[in-house]
C-alpha positions in Angstrom: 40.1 136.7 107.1 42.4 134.6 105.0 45.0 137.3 104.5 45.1 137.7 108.8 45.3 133.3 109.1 48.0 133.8 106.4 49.9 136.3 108.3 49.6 134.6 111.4 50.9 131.4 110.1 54.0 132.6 108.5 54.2 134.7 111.8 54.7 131.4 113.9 56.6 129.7 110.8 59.1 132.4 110.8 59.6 131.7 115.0 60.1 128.9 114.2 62.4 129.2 111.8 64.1 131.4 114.0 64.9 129.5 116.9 67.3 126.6 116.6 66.3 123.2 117.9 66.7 122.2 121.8 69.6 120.1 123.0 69.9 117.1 122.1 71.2 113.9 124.8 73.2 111.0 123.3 74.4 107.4 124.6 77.0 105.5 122.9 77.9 101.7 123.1 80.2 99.1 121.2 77.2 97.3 119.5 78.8 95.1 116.5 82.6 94.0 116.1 84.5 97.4 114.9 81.5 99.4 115.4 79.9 102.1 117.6 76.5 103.0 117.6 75.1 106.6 119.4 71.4 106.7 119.6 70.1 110.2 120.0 67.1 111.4 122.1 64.5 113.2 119.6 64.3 117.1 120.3 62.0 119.5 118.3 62.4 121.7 115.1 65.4 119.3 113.8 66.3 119.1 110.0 69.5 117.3 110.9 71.4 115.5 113.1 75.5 115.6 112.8 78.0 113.4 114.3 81.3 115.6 115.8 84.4 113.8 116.6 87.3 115.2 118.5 90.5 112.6 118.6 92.1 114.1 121.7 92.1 117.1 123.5 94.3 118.9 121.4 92.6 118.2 118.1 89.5 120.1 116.3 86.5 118.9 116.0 85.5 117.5 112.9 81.8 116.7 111.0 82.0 113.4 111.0 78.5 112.3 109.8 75.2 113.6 109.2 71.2 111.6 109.9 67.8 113.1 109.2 65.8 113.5 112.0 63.5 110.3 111.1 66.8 108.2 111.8 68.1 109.6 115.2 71.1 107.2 115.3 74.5 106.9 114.3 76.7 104.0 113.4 80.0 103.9 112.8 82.9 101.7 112.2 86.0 102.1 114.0 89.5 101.1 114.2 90.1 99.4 117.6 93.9 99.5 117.3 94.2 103.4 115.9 91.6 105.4 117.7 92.6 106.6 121.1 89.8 105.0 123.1 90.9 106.8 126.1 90.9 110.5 124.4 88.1 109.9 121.8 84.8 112.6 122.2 81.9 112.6 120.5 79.4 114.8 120.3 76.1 115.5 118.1 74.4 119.1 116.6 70.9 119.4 116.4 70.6 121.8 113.3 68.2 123.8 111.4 68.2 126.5 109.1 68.5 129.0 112.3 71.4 127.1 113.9 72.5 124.0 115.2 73.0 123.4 119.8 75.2 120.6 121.1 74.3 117.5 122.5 76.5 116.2 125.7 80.2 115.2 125.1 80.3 111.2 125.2 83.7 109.2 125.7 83.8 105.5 124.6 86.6 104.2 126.9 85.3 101.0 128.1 84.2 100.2 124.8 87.1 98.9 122.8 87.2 95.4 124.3 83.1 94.8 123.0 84.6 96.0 119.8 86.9 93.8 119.2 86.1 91.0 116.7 86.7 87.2 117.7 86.3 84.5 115.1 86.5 80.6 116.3 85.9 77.8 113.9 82.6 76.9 112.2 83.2 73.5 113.9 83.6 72.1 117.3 86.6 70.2 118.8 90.1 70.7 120.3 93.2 71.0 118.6 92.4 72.6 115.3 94.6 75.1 115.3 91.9 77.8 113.7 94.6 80.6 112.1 97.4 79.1 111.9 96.9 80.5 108.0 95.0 83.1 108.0 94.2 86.2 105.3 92.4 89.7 105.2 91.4 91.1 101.6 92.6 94.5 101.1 89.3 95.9 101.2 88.7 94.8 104.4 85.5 93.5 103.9 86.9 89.7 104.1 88.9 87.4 106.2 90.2 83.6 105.5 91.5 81.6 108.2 92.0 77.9 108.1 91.5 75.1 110.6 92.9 71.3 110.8 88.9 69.8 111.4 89.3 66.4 113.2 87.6 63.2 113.9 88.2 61.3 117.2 91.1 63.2 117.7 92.9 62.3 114.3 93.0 65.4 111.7 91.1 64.5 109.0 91.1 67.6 106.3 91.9 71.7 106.7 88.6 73.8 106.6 88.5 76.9 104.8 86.1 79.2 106.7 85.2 82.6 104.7 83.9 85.4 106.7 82.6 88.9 105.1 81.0 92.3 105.8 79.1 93.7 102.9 78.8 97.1 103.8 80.8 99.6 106.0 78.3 99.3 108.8 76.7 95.8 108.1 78.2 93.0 110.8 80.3 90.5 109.7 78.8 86.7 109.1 80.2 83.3 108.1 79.9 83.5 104.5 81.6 80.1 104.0 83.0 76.8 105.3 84.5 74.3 102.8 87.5 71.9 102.3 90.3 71.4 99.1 89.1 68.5 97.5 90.6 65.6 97.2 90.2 66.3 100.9 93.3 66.3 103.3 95.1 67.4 106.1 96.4 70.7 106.3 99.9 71.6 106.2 102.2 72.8 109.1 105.3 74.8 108.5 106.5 78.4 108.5 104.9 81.0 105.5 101.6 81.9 104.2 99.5 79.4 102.6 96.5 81.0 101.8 96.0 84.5 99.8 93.1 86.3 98.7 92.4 89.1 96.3 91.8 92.5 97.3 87.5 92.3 96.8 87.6 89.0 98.9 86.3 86.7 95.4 89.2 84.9 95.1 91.0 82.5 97.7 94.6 80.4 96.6 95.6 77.9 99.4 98.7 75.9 99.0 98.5 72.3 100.9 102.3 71.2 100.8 101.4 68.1 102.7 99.5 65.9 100.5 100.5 63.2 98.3 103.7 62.6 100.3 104.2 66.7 100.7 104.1 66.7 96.9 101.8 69.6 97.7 99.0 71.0 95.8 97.6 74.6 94.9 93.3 75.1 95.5 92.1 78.2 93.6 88.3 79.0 95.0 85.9 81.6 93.3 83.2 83.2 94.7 80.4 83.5 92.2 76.6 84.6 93.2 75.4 80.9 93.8 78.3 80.8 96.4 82.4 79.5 96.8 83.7 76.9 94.0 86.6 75.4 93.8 87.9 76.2 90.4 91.6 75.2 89.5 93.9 72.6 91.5 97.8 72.6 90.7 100.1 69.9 91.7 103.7 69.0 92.1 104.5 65.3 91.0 107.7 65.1 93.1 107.7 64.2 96.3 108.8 66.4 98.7 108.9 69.6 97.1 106.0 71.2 100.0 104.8 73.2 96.8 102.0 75.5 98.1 104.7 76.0 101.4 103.7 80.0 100.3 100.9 81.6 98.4 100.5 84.9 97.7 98.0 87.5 94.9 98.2 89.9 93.9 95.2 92.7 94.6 93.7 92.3 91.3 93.8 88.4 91.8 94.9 87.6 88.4 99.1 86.8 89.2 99.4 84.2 91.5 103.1 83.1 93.2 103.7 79.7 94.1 106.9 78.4 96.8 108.5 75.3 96.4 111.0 73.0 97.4 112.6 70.8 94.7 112.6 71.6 91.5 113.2 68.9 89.1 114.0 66.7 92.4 117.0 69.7 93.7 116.6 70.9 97.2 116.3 74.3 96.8 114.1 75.7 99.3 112.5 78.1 97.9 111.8 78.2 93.9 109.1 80.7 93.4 106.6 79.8 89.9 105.0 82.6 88.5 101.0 82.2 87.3 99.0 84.3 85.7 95.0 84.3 84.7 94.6 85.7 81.4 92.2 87.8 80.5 89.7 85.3 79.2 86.8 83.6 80.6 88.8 80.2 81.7 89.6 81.7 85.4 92.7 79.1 85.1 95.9 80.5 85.9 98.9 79.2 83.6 102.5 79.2 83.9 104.3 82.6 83.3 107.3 82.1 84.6 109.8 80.5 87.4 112.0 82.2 89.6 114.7 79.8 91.0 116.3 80.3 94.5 119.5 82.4 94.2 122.9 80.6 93.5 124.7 78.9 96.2 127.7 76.3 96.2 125.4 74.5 99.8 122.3 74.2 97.8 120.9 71.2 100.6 121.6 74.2 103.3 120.6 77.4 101.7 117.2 78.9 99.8 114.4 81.1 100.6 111.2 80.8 102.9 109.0 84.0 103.6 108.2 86.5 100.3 106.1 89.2 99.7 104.8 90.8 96.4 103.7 94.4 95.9 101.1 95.0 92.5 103.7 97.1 91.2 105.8 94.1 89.8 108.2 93.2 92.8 108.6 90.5 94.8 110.7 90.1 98.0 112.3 87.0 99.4 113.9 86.4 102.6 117.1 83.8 102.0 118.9 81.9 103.8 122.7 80.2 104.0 122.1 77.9 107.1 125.9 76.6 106.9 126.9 80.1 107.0 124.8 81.8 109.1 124.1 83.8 105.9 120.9 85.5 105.9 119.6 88.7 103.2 116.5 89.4 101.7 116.6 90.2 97.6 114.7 92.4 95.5 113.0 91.0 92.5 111.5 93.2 89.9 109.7 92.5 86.9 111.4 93.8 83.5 109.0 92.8 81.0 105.6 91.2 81.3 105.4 89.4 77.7 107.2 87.2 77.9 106.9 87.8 81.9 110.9 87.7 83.6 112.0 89.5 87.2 115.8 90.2 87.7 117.0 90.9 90.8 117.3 94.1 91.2 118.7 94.4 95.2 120.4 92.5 98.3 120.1 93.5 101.7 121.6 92.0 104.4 119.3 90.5 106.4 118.4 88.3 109.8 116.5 84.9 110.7 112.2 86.3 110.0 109.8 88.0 108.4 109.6 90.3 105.4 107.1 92.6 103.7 106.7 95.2 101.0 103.6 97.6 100.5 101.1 97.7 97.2 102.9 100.6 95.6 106.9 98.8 96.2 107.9 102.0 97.6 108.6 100.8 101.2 109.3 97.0 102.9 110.2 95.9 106.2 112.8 93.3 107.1 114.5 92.0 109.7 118.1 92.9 110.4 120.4 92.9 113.8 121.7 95.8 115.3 123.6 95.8 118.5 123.2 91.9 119.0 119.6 92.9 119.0 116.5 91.5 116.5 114.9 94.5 114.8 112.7 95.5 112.2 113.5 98.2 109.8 111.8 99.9 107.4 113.2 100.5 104.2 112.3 103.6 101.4 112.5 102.9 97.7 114.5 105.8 95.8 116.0 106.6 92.8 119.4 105.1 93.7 118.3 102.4 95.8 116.7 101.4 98.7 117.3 103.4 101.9 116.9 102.6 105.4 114.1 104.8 106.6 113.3 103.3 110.7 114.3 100.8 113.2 111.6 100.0 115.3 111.8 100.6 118.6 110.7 96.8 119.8 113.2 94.2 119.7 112.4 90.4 119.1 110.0 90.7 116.5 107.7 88.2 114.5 105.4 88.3 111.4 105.2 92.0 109.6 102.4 93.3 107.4 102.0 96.3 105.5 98.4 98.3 104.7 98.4 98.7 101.2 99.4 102.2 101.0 102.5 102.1 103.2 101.4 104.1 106.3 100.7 101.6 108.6 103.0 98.5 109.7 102.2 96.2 112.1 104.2 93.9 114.0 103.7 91.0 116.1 106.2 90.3 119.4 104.8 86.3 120.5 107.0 86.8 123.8 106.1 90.1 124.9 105.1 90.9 128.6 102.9 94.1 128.5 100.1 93.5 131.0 97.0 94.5 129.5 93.8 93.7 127.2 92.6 94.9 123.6 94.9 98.5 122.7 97.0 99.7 125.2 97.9 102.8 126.5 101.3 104.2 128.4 102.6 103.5 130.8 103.3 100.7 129.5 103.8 97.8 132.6 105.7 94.4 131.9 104.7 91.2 133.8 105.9 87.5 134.2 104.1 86.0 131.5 104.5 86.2 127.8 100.9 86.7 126.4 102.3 88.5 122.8 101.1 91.8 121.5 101.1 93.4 118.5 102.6 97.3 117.9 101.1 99.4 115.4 103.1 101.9 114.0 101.8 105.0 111.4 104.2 106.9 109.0 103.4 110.9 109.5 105.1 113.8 108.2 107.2 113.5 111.3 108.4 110.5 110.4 107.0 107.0 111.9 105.9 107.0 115.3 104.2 104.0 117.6 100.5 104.5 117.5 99.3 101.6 119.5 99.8 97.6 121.2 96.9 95.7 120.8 96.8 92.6 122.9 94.1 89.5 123.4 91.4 90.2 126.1 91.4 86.7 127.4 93.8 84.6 130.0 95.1 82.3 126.9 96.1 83.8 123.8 99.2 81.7 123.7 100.5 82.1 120.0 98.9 85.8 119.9 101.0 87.2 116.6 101.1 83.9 115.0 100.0 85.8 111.2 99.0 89.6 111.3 97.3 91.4 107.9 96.3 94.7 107.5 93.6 96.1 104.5 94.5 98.8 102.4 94.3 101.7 103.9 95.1 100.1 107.5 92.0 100.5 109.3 91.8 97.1 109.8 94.1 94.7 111.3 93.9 91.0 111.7 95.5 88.9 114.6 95.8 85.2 114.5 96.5 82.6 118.1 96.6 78.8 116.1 96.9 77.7 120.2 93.9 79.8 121.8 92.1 77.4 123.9 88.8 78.5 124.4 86.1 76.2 122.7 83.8 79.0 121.6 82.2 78.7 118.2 81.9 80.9 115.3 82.0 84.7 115.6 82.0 86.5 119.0 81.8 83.5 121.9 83.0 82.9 125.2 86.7 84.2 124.7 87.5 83.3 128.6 86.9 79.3 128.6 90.1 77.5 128.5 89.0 74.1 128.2 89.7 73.8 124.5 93.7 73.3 124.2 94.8 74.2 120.7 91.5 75.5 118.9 93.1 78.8 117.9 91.1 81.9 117.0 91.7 85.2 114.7 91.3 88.7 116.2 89.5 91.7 114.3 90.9 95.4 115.5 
């Protein structure tokens, strides 16, 4: 009797075993900023559930990700301004050891504006200009953006606001909102005051308007009992906007300083070089100074935006206003003890932007061609640097690299394209000038325009103010200093307008 029950029981394991598991039915939705969530319908005889994803119709499907049966759901992050919303399938595979059967094909157009990310100031009030300096960690896992915090209308001090994501599928919160201190208005002129390392731990933010635009350095470190300010350094001559540019490197640990007048000169801009030795002070110390190249104008010539790769180069975009002068040099460290760059290239330039990835191998400056403002990107080889692309899109603004070269973005503040979130051709031009961004992605082809992301609101004046990409360009920040709604925090009312000048940072 036991050897028939046995033999019957394998009998209906061994069906079972042999039939793979019904069909399953999916639904998808935009349920978190960057992320998509497809919740599966339980079927029988499931030991697995795998995500398929197809990127257009003439693309394979690929395995994307697998779930056990106890957790029918995927979730996903995604890249608002690289996947092709329009094109995009999904599907999911029921499996077991007998097979695996299709669920239905799902499309997520519809979806990208719910994914996009919106981040307003911690605070209330008009006027704050929330981005105008603004930084993503090349993780992608943090973003810094700044605001001018007021009181009865008067600006009072700048608020650092921190926000992070601590996992690839966790949403992203306010980690942090705190002020320099002595505390003081923020700074307003062209360049990139605020930096932060690749993990998101360390934050530099140059205020070149305090202490009669002396200007001042604010190093913050994030330790597990929260942010701290850690190290302040300060110019003692007035005028010299030091802090007017920030930048660190990935690791955090060299640190690059603009300035205006060294030893009381007008030289805009000297660049000082700090490094944090590998002790337990967390201070940063002098390494070295790089002064502003010769020039027989010195009152109407120097530098203003620069860019630093962790390979030992830094770019600089110069300036000879009495002239009409304008090139971007190529500085490259030579030695690291005693630290000393030398300039190691000059290429002619025009009035903007510059940028350089992690590696040095590639940068992106702006030059004119035809009586026309271009960008064009430029390869590192062995017996120099060689012009690689000019992008298609004239009249360009700030530039930013992903850490491994592949991905450029660039912001246009007076384009026209009519449209919301990515865009897809035919591209239609209207009356107003609401500012988009192009993304552009290096194949073996050569580069080619993957996408134009826009604002999804009626008032994203300043839209391209700072863009940043993370490492490997899956993530792209967008900064509008002049967006007026008065939402608060992350993911509000993007469509009041009743809030002139409160700015915002998009998340793609």
């Amino acid at each position: 009797m036991r050897i028939a029950l046995f033999v019957i029981t394998c009998a209906f394991a061994s069906v079972a075993l042999a039939t793979p598991p019904p069909a399953p039915a999916i639904t998808v939705a935009a349920t978190d900023l960057k992320q998509l969530q497809f919740d599966i319908a339980p079927v029988e005889r499931v030991n697995e559930y795998e995500l398929w994803f197809k990127a257009n119709p003439g693309a394979a499907w690929v395995n994307y990700a697998q779930t056990r049966p106890q957790h029918p759901r995927f979730r996903i992050g995604t890249s608002v301004h690289l996947l092709d919303w329009k094109q995009a399938r999904y599907l999911v595979k029921a499996c077991n050891p007998s097979g695996c059967t299709p669920s239905n094909e799902v499309g997520v157009d519809g979806e990208q504006l719910a994914a996009m990310g919106y981040f307003k100031s911690a605070s209330s009030g008009s006027y704050q200009h929330f981005g105008f300096d603004s930084a993503l960690s090349a993780d992608g896992t943090t973003l810094v953006a700044t605001a001018s915090e007021r009181l009865n209308g008067v600006p009072v001090k700048v608020g650092i606001h921190v926000y992070r994501k601590t996992t690839a599928v966790s949403g992203w919160r306010l980690e942090a909102h705190f002020s320099p201190s002595p505390i003081s208005p923020g700074c307003y002129r062209d360049g990139d005051a605020i930096a932060i390392s690749s993990d998101g731990n360390t934050i530099a933010f140059g205020n070149c308007r305090e202490n009669e635009f002396a200007g001042a350095v604010y190093l913050f470190r994030h330790a597990p009992d929260g942010w701290h300010q850690t190290q302040r350094i300060a110019s003692a001559t007035a005028n010299d906007h030091f802090g007017n540019g920030v930048k660190l490197d990935a690791a955090g640990k060299t640190l690059v300083i603009a300035h205006r007048r060294p030893e009381g000169e007008e030289r805009e801009s000297t660049l000082e070089v700090y490094q944090d030795p590998d002790d337990s002070s967390d201070q940063f110390v002098p390494a070295t100074t790089i002064p502003a190249p010769p020039s027989d104008d010195p009152v109407n010539s120097g530098c203003l935006w620069f860019g630093m790769s962790d390979a030992g180069d830094i770019v600089q975009h110069c300036y000879r206003s009495s002239t009409d002068d304008y090139f971007v040099r190529i500085l490259t460290a030579i030695s690291t003890t005693p630290l000393q760059y030398v300039e190691t290239a000059r290429l002619p330039s025009a009035y903007g932007d510059v940028a350089i990835d992690s590696a040095g191998q590639r940068l992106a400056i702006h030059e004119t061609r035809n009586g026309v403002l271009v960008v064009v990107v430029y390869r590192r080889e062995t017996a120099g640097w060689v012009a690689e692309y000019t992008l298609p899109q004239p009249s360009a603004g700030r530039t930013a690299f992903s850490g491994d070269g592949r991905v450029i973005a660039v912001s246009y503040r007076g384009d026209k394209l009519v449209g919301a979130g990515p865009l897809f051709p035919p591209y239609v031009e209207g009356a107003d000038q609401t500012g988009a961004v192009a993304v552009y992605e290096r194949r073996s082809s050569g580069w080619t325009l993957r996408r134009y992301v826009k604002a999804d609101n009626s008032n994203p004046l300043t839209f391209g103010w700072n863009v940043a990409l993370d490492r490997p360009g899956k993530t792209l920040a967008v900064s509008s200093p002049d967006d007026r709604s008065k939402a608060v925090g992350i993911d509000g009312d993007r469509h009041d307008a009743s809030s002139p000048g409160r700015g915002a940072v998009w998340l793609y």
